[in-house]
C-alpha positions in Angstrom: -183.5 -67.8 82.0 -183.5 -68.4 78.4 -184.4 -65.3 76.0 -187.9 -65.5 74.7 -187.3 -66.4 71.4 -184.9 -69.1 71.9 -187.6 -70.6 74.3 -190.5 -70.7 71.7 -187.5 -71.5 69.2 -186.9 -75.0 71.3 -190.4 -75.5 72.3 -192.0 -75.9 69.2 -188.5 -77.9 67.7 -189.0 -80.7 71.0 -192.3 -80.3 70.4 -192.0 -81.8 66.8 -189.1 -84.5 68.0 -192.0 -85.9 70.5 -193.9 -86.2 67.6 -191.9 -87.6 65.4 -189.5 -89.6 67.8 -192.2 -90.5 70.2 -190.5 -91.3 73.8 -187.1 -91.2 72.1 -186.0 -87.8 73.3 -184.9 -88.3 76.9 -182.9 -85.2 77.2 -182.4 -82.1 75.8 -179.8 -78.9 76.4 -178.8 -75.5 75.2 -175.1 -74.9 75.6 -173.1 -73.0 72.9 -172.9 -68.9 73.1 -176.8 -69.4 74.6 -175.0 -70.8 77.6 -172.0 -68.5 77.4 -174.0 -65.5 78.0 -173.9 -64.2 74.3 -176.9 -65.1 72.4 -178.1 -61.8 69.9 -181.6 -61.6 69.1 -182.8 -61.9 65.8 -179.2 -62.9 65.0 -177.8 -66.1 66.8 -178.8 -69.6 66.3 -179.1 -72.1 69.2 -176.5 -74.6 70.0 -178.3 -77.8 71.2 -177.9 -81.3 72.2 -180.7 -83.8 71.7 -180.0 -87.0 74.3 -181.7 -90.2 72.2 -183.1 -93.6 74.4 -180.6 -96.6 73.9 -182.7 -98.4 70.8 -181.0 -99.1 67.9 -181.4 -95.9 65.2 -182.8 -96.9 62.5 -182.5 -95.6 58.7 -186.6 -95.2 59.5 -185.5 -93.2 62.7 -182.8 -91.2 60.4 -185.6 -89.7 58.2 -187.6 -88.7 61.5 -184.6 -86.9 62.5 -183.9 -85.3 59.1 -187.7 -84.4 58.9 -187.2 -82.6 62.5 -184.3 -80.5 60.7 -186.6 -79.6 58.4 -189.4 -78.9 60.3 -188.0 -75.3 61.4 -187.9 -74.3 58.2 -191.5 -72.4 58.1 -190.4 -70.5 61.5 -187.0 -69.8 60.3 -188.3 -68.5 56.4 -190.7 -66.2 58.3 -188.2 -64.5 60.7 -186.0 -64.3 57.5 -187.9 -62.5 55.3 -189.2 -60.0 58.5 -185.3 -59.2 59.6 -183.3 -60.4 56.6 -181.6 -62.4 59.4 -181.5 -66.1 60.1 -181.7 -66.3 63.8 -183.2 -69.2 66.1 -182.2 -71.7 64.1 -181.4 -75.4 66.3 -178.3 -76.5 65.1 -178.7 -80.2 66.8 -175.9 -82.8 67.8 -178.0 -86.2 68.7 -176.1 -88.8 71.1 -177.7 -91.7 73.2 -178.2 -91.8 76.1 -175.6 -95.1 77.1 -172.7 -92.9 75.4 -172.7 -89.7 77.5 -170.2 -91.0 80.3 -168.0 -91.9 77.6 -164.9 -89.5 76.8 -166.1 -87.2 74.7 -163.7 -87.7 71.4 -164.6 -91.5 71.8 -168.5 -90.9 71.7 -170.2 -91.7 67.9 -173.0 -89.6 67.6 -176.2 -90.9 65.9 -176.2 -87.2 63.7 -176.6 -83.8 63.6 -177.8 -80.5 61.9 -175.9 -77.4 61.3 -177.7 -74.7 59.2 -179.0 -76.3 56.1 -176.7 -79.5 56.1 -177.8 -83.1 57.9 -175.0 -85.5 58.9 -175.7 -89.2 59.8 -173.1 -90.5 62.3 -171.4 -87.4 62.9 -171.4 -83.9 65.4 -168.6 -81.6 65.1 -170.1 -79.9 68.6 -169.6 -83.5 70.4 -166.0 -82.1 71.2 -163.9 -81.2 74.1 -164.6 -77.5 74.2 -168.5 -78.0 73.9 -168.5 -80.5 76.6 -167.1 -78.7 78.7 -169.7 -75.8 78.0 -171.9 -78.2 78.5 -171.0 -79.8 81.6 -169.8 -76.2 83.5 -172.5 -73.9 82.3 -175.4 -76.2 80.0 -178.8 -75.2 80.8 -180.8 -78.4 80.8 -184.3 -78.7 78.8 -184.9 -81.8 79.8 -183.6 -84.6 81.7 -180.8 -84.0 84.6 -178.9 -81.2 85.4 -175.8 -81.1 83.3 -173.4 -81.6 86.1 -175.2 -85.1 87.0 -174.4 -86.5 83.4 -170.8 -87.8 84.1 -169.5 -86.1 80.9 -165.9 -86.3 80.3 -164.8 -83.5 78.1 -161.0 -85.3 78.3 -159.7 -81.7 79.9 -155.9 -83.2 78.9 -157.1 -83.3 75.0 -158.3 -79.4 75.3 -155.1 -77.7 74.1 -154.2 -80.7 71.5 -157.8 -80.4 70.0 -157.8 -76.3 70.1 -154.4 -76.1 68.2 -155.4 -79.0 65.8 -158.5 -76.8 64.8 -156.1 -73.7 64.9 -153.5 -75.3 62.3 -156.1 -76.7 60.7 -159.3 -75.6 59.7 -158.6 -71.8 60.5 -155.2 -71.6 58.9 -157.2 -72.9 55.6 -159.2 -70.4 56.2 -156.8 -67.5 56.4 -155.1 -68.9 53.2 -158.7 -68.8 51.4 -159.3 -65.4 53.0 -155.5 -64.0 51.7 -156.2 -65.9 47.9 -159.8 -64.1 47.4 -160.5 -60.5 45.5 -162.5 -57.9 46.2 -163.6 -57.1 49.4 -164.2 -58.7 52.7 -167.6 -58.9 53.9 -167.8 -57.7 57.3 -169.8 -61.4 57.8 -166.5 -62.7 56.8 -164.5 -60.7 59.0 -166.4 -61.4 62.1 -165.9 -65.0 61.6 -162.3 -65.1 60.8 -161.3 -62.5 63.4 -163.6 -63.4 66.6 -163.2 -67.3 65.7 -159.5 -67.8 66.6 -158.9 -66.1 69.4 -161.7 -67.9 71.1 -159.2 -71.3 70.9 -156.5 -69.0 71.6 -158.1 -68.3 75.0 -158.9 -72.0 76.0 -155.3 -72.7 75.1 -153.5 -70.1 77.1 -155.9 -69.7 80.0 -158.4 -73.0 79.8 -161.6 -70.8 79.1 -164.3 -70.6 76.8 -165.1 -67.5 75.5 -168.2 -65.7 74.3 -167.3 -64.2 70.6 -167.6 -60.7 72.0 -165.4 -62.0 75.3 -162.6 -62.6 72.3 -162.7 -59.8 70.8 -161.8 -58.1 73.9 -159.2 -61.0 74.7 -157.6 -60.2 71.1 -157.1 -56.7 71.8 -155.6 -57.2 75.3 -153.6 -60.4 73.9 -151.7 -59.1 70.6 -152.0 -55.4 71.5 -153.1 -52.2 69.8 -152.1 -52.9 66.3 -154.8 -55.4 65.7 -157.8 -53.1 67.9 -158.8 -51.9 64.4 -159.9 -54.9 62.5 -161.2 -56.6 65.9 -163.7 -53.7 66.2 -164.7 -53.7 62.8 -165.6 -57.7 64.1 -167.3 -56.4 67.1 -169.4 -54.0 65.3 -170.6 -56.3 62.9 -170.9 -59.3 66.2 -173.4 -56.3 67.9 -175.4 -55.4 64.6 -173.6 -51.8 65.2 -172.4 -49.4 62.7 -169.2 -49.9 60.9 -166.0 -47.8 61.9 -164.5 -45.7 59.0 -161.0 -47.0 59.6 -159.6 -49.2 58.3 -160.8 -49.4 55.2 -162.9 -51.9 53.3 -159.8 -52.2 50.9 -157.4 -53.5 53.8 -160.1 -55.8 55.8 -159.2 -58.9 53.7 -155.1 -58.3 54.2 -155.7 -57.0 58.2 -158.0 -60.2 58.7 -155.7 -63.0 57.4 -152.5 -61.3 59.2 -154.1 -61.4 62.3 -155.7 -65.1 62.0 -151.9 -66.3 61.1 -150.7 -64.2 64.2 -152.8 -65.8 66.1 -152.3 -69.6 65.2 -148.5 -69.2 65.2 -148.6 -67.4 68.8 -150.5 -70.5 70.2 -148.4 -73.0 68.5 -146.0 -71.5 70.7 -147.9 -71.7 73.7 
């Protein structure tokens, strides 16, 4: 069962693709933290895959798709402006249909969508970790059932891919996060603190967890030193009010320790 919102969310966005894409859209799934379990209302966004016919895309087709992006907009501004939250929002990968039994890091998607930003011939979420979300717990729109797609999420590239993004991206990130001023946002601190220990996880045990599922996993993982800035994470994950300690003035120091802690532990996995 999909929660309400994300329903009429994915409704009225299919609902414009038919329009726009007539007959084009021949399959359509939610996978992400929807599919994990861990979707917040009137906070999360919607991880979703859009399965295209085999006709050639065209830079005509292109605009229809970057016209679908924008076609949320209207539903997104007024939930905005009534919560002060984006939530609902389809962040869209778009593959064909002929390229979804293909190993997942050798399939070229057609585009995507991510918050504000449209991509032409690229998907960061056409991965191995969100195929295998996809194929083990997708929840299928339309066309078949996840598990009759004959994805290949490359399970042997899992770790490799996990640890690239660990050393990569995130460690970037915890080098911006050490070099800034002033204080963290709590925003920030979910992100940086929930975010690697999620590819921890999958690294060390082959799992995909929920954000909230690695907070717990941090705790558990690297012990009672770092339970303080994970639940300032987890407050701000749940919408909850923040814990007095530690303070503000230590979140930015607390958050990139623990993200290098983190990657180094699993380079060492």
């Amino acid at each position: 069962m999909l929660p309400a919102e994300v329903r009429r969310a994915v409704d009225a966005y299919l609902g414009w693709a038919d329009r726009l894409l007539p007959g084009r859209v021949v399959g359509a799934y939610v996978f992400g933290s929807t599919a994990l379990g861990a979707y917040r209302p009137g906070r999360s966004d919607i991880d979703l895959l859009v399965v295209l016919d085999d006709e050639p895309v065209t830079g005509h087709d292109l605009r229809r798709l970057r016209a679908l992006h924008a076609s949320q907009l209207p539903r997104v501004l007024v939930g905005l402006a009534r919560t002060r939250h984006l939530f609902a929002t389809c962040n869209t990968a778009f593959v064909r249909r002929a390229d979804l039994g293909r190993p997942v890091t050798r399939i070229e998607p057609v585009a995507s969508h991510v918050g504000h930003q449209f991509v032409a011939g690229w998907a960061f979420d056409v991965n191995p970790v969100m195929w295998q979300v996809l194929g083990s717990r997708g929840i299928a729109l339309r066309g078949p059932a996840p598990a009759d797609l004959g994805l290949d999420p490359e399970p042997g590239r899992l770790r490799d891919w996990n640890l690239a993004n660990l050393r990569g991206y995130w460690a970037g990130h915890a080098d911006r996060v050490e070099a800034g001023t002033g204080p963290l946002r709590a925003a920030a601190v979910e992100w940086c603190v929930l975010g690697p220990p999620r590819l921890h996880a999958t690294i060390t045990t082959g799992a995909v967890l929920s954000k909230r599922e690695a907070g717990t996993y941090a705790i558990r993982a690297f012990g009672p030193d770092v339970e303080p800035i994970v639940t300032v994470a987890l407050a701000t994950l749940a919408g909850e009010p923040l814990p007095t300690a530690p303070q503000r003035e230590e979140w930015r120091v607390r958050t990139a320790d623990f993200m290098r802690r983190v990657i180094e532990d699993a380079s060492g996995v």
